[in-house]
C-alpha positions as a printed NumPy array, in Angstrom:
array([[-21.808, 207.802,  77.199],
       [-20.131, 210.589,  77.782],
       [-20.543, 214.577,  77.299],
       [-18.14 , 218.023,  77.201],
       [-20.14 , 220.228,  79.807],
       [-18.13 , 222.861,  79.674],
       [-14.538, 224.567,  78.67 ],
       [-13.072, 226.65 ,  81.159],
       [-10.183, 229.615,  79.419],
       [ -8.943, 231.284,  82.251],
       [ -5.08 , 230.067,  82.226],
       [ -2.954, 232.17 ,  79.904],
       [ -0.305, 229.099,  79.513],
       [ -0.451, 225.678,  79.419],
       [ -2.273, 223.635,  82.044],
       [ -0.207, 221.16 ,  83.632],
       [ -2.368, 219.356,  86.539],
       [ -5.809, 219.126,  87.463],
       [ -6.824, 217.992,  91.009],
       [-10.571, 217.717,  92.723],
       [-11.465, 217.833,  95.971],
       [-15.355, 217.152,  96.686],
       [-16.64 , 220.38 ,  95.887],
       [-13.868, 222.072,  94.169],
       [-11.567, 221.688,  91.154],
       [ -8.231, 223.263,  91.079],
       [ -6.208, 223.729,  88.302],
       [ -2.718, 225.431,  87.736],
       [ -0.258, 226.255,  84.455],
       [  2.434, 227.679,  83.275],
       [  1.067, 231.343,  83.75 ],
       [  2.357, 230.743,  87.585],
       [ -1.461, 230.357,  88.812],
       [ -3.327, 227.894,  90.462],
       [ -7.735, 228.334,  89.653],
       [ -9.903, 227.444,  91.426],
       [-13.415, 226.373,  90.602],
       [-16.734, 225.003,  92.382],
       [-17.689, 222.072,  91.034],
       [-21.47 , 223.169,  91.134],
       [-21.439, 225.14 ,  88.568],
       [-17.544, 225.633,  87.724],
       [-17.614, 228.964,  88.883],
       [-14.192, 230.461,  90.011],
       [-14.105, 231.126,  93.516],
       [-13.571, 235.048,  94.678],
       [ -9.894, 234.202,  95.869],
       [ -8.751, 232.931,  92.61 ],
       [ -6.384, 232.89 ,  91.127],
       [ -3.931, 232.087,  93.565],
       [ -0.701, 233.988,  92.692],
       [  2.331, 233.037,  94.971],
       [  4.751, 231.136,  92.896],
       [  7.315, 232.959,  91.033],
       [  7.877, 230.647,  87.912],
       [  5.286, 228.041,  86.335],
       [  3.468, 225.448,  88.66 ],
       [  3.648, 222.082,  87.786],
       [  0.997, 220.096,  90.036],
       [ -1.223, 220.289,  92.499],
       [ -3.025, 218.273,  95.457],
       [ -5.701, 218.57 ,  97.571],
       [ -5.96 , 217.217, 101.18 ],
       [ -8.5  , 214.325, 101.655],
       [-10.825, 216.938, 103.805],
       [-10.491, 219.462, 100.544],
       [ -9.128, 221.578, 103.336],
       [ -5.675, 222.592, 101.469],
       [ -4.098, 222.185,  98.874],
       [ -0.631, 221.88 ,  98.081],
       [  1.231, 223.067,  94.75 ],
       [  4.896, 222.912,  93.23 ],
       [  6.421, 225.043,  90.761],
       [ 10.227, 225.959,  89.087],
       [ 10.473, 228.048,  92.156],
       [ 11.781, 225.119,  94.361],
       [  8.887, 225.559,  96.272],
       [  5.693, 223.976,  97.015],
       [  3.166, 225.891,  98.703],
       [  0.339, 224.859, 100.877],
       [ -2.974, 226.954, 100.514],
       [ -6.341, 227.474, 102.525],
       [ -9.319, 226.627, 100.66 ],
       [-11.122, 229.184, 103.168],
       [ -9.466, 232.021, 102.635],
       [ -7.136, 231.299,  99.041],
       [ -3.869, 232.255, 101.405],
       [ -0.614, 230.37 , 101.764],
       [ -0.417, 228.552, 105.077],
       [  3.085, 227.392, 104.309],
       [  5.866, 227.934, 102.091],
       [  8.374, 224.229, 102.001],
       [ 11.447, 225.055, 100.441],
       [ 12.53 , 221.549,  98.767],
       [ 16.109, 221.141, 100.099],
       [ 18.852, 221.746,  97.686],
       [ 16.515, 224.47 ,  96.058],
       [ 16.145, 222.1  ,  92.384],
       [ 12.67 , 223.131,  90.874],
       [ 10.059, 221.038,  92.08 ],
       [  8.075, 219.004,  89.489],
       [  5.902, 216.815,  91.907],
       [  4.015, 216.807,  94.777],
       [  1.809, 214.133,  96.495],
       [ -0.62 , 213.778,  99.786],
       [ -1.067, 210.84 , 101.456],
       [ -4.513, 210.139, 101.889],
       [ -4.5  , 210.714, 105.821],
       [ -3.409, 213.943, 104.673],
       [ -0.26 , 212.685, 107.319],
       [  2.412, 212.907, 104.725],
       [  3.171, 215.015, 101.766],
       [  5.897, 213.919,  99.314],
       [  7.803, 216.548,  96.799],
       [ 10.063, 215.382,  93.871],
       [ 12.23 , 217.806,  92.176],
       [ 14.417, 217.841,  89.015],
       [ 18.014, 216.77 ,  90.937],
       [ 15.974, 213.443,  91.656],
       [ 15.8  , 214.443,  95.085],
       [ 12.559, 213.609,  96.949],
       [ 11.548, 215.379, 100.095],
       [  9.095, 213.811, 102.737],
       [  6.759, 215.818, 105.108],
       [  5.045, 215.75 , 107.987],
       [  2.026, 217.557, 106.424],
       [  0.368, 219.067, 110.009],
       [  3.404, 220.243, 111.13 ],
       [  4.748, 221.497, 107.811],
       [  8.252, 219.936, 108.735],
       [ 10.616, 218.012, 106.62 ],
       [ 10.727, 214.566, 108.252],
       [ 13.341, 212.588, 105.552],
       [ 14.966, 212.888, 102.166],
       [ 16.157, 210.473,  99.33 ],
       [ 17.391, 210.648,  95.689],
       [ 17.761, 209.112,  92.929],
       [ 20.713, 210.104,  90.563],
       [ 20.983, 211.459,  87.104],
       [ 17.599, 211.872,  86.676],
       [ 14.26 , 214.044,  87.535],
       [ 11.332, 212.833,  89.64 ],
       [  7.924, 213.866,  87.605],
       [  5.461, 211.362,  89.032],
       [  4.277, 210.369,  92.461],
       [  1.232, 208.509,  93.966],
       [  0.332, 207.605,  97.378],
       [ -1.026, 203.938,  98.24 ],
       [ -4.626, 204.493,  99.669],
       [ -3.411, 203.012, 103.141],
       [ -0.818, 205.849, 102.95 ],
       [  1.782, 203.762, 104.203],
       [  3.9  , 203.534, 100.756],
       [  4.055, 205.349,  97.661],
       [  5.185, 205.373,  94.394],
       [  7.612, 207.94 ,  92.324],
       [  8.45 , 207.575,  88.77 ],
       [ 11.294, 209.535,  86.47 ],
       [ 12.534, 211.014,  83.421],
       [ 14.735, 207.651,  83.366],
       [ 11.703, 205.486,  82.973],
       [ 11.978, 203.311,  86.189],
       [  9.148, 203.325,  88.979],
       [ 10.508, 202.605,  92.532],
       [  8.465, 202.001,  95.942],
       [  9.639, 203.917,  98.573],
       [  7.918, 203.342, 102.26 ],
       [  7.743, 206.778, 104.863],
       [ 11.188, 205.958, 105.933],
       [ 12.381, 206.544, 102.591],
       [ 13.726, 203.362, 101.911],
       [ 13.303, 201.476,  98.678],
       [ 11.228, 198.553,  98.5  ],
       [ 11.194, 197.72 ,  94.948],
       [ 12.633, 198.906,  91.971],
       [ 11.142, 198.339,  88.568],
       [ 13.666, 199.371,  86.   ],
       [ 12.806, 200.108,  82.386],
       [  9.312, 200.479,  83.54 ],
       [  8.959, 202.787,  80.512],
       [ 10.853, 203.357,  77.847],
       [ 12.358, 207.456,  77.646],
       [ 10.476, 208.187,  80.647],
       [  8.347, 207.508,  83.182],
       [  5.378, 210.708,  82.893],
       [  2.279, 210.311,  85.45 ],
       [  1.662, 207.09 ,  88.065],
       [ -1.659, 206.77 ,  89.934],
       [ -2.863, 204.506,  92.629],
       [ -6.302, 202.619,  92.131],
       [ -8.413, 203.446,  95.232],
       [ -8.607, 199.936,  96.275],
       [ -6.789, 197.163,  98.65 ],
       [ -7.154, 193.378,  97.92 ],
       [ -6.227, 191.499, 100.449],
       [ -5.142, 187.905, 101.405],
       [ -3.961, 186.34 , 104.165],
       [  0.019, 187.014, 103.504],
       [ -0.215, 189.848, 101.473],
       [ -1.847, 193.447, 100.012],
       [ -2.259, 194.114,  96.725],
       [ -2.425, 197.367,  94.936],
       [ -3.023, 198.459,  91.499],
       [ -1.216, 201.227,  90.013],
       [ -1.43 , 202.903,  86.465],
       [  1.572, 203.976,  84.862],
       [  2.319, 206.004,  82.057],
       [  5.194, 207.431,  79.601],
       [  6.874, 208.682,  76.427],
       [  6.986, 205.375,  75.028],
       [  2.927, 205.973,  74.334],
       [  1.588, 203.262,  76.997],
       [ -0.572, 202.938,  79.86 ],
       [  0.2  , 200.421,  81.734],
       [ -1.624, 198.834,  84.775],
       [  0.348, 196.61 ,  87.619],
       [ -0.234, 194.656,  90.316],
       [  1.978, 195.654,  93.664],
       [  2.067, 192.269,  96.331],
       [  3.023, 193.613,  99.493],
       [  4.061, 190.779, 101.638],
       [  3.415, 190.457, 105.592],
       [  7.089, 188.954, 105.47 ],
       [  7.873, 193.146, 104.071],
       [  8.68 , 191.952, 100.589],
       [  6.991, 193.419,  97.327],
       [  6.371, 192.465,  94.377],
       [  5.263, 193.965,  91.34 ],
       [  3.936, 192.505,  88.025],
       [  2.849, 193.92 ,  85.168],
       [ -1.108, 193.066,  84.297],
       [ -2.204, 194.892,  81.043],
       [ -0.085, 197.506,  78.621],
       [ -2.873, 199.744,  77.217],
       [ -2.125, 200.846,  73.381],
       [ -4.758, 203.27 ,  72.771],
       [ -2.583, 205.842,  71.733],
       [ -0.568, 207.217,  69.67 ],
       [  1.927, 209.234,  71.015],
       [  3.454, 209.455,  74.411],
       [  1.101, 209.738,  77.385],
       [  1.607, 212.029,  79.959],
       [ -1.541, 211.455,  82.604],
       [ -3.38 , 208.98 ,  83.888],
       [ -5.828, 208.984,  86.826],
       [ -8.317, 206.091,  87.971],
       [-12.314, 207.013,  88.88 ],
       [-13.191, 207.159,  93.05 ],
       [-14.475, 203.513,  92.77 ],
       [-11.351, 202.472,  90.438],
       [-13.339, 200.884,  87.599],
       [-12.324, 203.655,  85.152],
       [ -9.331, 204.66 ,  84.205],
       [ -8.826, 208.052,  82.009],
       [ -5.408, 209.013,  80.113],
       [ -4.104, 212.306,  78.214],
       [ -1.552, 211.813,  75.022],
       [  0.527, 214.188,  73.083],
       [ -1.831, 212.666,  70.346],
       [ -4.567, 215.289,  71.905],
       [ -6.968, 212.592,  72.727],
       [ -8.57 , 211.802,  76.235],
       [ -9.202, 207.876,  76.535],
       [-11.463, 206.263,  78.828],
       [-10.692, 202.268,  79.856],
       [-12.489, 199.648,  81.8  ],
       [ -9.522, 199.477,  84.378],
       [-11.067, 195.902,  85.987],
       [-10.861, 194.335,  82.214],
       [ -8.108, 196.697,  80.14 ],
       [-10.996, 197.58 ,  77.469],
       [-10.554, 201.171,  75.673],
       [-14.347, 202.945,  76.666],
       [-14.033, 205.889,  74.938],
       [-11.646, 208.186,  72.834],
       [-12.702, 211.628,  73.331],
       [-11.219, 214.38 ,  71.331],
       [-11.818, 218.158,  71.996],
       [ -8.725, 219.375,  72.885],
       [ -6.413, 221.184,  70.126],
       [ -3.095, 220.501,  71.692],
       [ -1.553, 217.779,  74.038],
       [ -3.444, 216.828,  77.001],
       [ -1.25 , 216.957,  80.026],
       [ -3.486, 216.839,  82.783],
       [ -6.692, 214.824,  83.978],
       [ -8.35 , 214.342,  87.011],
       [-11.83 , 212.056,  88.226],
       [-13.97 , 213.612,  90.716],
       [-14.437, 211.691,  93.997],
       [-17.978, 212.654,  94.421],
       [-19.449, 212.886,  90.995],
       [-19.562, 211.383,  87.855],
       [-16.902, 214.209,  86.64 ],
       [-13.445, 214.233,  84.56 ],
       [-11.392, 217.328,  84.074],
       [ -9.013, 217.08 ,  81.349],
       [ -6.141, 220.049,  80.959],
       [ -4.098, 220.979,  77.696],
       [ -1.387, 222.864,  76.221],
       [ -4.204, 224.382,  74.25 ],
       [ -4.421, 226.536,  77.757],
       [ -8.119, 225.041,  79.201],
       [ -9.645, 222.654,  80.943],
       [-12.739, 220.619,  79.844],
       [-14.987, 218.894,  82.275],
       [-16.6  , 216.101,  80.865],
       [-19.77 , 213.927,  82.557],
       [-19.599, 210.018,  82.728],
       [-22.19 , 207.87 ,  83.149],
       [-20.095, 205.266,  84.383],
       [-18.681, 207.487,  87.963],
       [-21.004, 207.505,  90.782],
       [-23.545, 204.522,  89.796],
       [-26.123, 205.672,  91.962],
       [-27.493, 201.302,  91.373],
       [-29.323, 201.683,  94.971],
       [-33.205, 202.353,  94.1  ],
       [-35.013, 205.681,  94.977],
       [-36.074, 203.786,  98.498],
       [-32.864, 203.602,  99.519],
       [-30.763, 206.396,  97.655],
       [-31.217, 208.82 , 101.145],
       [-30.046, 206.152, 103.583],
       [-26.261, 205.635, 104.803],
       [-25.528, 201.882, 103.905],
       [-25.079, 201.688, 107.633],
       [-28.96 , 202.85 , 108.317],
       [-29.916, 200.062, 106.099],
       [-33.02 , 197.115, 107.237],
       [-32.655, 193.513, 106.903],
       [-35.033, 194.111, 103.825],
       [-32.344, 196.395, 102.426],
       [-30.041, 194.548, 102.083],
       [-32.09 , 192.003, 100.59 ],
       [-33.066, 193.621,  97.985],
       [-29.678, 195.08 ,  97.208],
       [-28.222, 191.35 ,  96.823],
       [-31.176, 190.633,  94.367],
       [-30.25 , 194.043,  92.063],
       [-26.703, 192.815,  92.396],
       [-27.497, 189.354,  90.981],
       [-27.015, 187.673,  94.649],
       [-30.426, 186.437,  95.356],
       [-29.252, 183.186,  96.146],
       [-27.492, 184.534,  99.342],
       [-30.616, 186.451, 100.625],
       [-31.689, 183.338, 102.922],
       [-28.184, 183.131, 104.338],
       [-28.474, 186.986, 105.059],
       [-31.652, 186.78 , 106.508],
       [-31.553, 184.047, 108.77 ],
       [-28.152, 185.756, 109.954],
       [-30.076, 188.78 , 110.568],
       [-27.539, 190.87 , 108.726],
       [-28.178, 195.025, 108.173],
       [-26.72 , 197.662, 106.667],
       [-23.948, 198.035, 109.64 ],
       [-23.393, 194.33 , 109.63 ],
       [-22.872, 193.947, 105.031],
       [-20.224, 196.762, 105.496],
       [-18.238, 195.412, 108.219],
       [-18.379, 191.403, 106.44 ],
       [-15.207, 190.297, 105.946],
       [-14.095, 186.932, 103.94 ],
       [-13.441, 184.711, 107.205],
       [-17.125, 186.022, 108.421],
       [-18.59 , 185.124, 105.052],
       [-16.879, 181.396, 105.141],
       [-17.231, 180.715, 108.911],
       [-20.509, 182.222, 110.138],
       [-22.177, 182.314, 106.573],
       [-20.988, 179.145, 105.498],
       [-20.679, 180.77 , 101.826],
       [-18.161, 177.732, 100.616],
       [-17.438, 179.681,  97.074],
       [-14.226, 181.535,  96.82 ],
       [-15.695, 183.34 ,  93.635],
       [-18.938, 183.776,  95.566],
       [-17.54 , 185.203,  98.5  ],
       [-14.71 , 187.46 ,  96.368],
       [-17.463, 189.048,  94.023],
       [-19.352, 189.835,  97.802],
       [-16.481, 191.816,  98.743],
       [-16.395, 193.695,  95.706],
       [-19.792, 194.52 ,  95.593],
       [-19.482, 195.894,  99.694],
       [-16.33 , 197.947,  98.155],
       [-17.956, 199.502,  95.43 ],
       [-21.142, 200.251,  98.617],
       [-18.32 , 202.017, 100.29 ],
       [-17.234, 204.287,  96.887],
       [-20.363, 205.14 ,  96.224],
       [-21.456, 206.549,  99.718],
       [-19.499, 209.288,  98.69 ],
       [-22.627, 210.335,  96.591],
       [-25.015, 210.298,  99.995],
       [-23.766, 213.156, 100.973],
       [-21.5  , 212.735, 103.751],
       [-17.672, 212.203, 102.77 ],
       [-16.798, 208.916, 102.889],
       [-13.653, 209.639, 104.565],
       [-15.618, 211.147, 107.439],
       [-17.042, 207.85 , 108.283],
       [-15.364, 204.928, 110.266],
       [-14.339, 202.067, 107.908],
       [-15.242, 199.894, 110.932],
       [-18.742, 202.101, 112.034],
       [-19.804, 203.386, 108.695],
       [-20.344, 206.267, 111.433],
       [-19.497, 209.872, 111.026],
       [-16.696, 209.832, 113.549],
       [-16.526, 212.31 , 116.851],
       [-12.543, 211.197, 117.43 ],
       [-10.405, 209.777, 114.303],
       [ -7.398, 208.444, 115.256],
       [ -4.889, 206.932, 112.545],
       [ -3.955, 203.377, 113.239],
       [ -0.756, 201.42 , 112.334],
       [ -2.31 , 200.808, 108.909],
       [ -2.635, 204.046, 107.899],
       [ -6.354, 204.182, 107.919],
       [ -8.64 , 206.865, 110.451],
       [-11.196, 205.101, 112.622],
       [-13.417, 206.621, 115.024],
       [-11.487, 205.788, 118.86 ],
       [-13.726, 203.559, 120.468],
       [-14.255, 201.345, 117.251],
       [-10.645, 200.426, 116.746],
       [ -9.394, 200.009, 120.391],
       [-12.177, 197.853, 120.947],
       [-11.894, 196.352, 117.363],
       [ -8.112, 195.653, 118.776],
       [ -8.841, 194.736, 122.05 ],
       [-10.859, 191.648, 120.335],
       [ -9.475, 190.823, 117.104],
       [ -6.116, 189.971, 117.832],
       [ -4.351, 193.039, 116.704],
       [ -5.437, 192.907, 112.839],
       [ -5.846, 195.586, 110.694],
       [ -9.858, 195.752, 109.909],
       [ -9.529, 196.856, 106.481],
       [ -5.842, 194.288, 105.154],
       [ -6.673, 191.528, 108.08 ],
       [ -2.675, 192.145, 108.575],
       [ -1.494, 192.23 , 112.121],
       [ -0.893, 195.938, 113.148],
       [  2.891, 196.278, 113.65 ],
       [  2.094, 198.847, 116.563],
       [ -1.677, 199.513, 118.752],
       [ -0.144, 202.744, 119.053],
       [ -3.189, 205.35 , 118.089],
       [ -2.45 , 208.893, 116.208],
       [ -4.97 , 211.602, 116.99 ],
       [ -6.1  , 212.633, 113.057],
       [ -6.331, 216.001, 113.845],
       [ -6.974, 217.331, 110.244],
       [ -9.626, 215.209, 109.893],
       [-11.493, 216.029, 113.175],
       [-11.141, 219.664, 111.985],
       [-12.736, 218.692, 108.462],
       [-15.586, 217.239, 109.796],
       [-16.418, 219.816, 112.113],
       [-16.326, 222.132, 109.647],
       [-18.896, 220.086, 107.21 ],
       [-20.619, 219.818, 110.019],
       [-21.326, 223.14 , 110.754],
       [-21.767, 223.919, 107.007],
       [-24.957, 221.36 , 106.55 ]])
């Protein structure tokens, strides 16, 4: 089911991206403003609008921490903003001064990414504000970009229809040519990492004037080769689509079309959910909460509707446990989550194993096969995906699920970014290192480096939150 909550009319142009943060929703247009709502009660916030580029602003990004947020516009600009106080904390001027239709974080918030209409792209050390490196492409215009959630690659697309992966040295690691016929017009990373023991996969929707959504599968090898094949082509509408973005937990997948519908897919399975169909003109923008069961959808019709899904946040864990951090779960927690889940026939195993909250979250598939003695690959595979979708929907506890350590399920005191990409609390991953022979603890990759960033950003965030609750 789903249901139009409400239709916000403040833009005087059209609305060209939508972007959430956990309590906020920002939203910008051709007017030149960004808005700025709270997603309690989508009221606009005192500062907004935000008025600081001088031509129309094409998209914009928040920071993992919903700290800042970044925007791009004609200008050849894109601006970074405090969500404390609505000003601009920086003003990047995208070298070669081409209007800048693009703009991506990396979920460390480490990296920010800018792709303008010469097919330049600019990378950026996002703490510092400095430009680290620069690429292009020729004859074309970058108008899509998405961030892998280990925040180690990402993915542009162009007006030339091709989607190329580009690591944070700017070099090309695949090239998938034709990926869209006339144009390449949104790509989105699912929120997820599968991993085996040569390789990490990704997911990424794609889609473009040739009126598809398509969803592919990107093999990262341990060897540094990629790979990237092409899983489902999505045909539920008619006219060219020009967003796509997947839910927190990655099991939905929304899409706007010049055919001014909204659809709603089963990303896992390809299946068309829902066609929703309020808006008068094309949709251009949309946007899935991370927190909340929430979609924002923007139009050339100049608003925004937020519509309510039952299908975000689940909530599946019973009243008992719905107050309790996964990692403050009992023995008997856990057992009775593996019943609702349809895993009964594991709770023995669990039990004699003496395995908690702490302990599900950290299981990994050699623990699960060597200490468990679970022999089914299927078994063990829909195990993991059932901890994964544990870890999404913490989110709805109340603490942000980027605040805890992946390894801990702790709100961390010192994040530090490893060699992965990912933040883990200090003491967790240098002992985590110090005993696992180097691998990563959330791709079972060996880290290339133990070399340990201080995550400064994020040790600001959570102090912050903290003093707020």
């Amino acid at each position: 089911m789903t249901s139009l909550i409400c239709t916000l009319q403040d833009h005087r142009d059209d609305v060209n991206w939508c972007a959430f943060s956990g309590k906020l929703l920002a939203t910008c247009s051709g007017d030149k403003t960004l808005r700025i709502y709270n997603t309690r009660d989508f009221s606009e916030l005192p500062f907004s609008p935000l008025s600081g580029h001088g031509y129309g602003v094409h998209c914009c990004c928040f920071s993992t921490c919903g700290q800042f947020l970044a925007s791009c516009s004609t200008d050849a600009t894109t601006l970074v903003w405090s969500m404390d106080t609505g000003e601009i904390e920086a003003v990047l001027e995208h070298p070669g001064r081409s209007p800048v239709r693009i703009c991506a974080l990396s979920p460390d918030s480490a990296h920010l990414v800018s792709g303008a209409s010469d097919g330049t792209l600019a990378l950026w050390d996002f703490p510092s504000k400095q430009l680290r490196k620069t690429a292009a492409v020729s004859d074309t215009t970058m108008v899509a970009c998405s961030f892998s959630p280990c925040s180690q690659v990402f993915m542009t697309g162009s007006t030339y229809g091709d989607l190329r992966l580009w690591n944070l040295d700017m070099n090309q690691l695949h090239a998938e040519k034709n990926a869209h016929d006339l144009g390449v017009t949104c790509c989105t990373f699912a929120p997820t990492i599968l991993s085996g023991d040569q390789v990490v996969q990704f997911r990424l929707a794609s889609c473009g004037q040739d009126s598809h959504l398509k969803i592919w599968a990107i093999n990262k090898f341990s060897s540094g080769a990629c790979k990237m094949q092409l899983l489902h082509t999505l045909t539920g509408q008619s006219a060219p689509v020009l967003s796509c973005a997947y839910s927190s937990d990655g099991r939905l997948l929304v899409s706007g079309s010049v055919d001014k519908t909204v659809t709603v897919y089963d990303a896992e399975n390809a299946v068309l959910l829902y066609t929703l169909n309020q808006h008068e003109r094309y949709v251009t923008a949309c946007s899935c909460s991370p927190t909340s069961p929430l979609i924002a959808t923007g139009s050339m019709d100049k608003t925004v509707n937020i519509w309510r899904l039952e299908d975000g946040c689940s909530g599946k864990t019973s009243a008992g446990r719905s107050k309790l951090l996964v990692s403050d779960w009992s023995e008997g927690d856990v057992s009775a989550w593996l019943v609702e889940e349809g895993l009964g026939g594991l709770v023995d195993k669990f039990t004699a194993n003496n395995i908690d909250g702490t302990e599900l979250l950290s299981l990994t598939k050699e623990t699960l096969a060597s200490e468990l003695h679970i022999e089914s690959v299927g078994l063990r595979s829909k195990l993991l995906r059932k901890v994964e979708e544990l870890k999404s929907d913490s989110v709805c506890s109340g603490i942000p699920d980027e605040f805890l350590c992946p390894i801990t399920r702790e709100l961390m005191r010192e994040p530090v970014i490893a060699a992965d990409g990912y933040s883990y609390e200090r003491d967790a991953i240098e002992s985590w290192i110090n005993t696992k022979n180097r691998s990563s603890p959330m791709t079972n990759l060996p880290l290339l480096t133990t070399l340990l960033t201080p995550n400064h950003t994020l040790k600001m965030a959570i102090g912050r939150w903290k003093t707020s609750h």
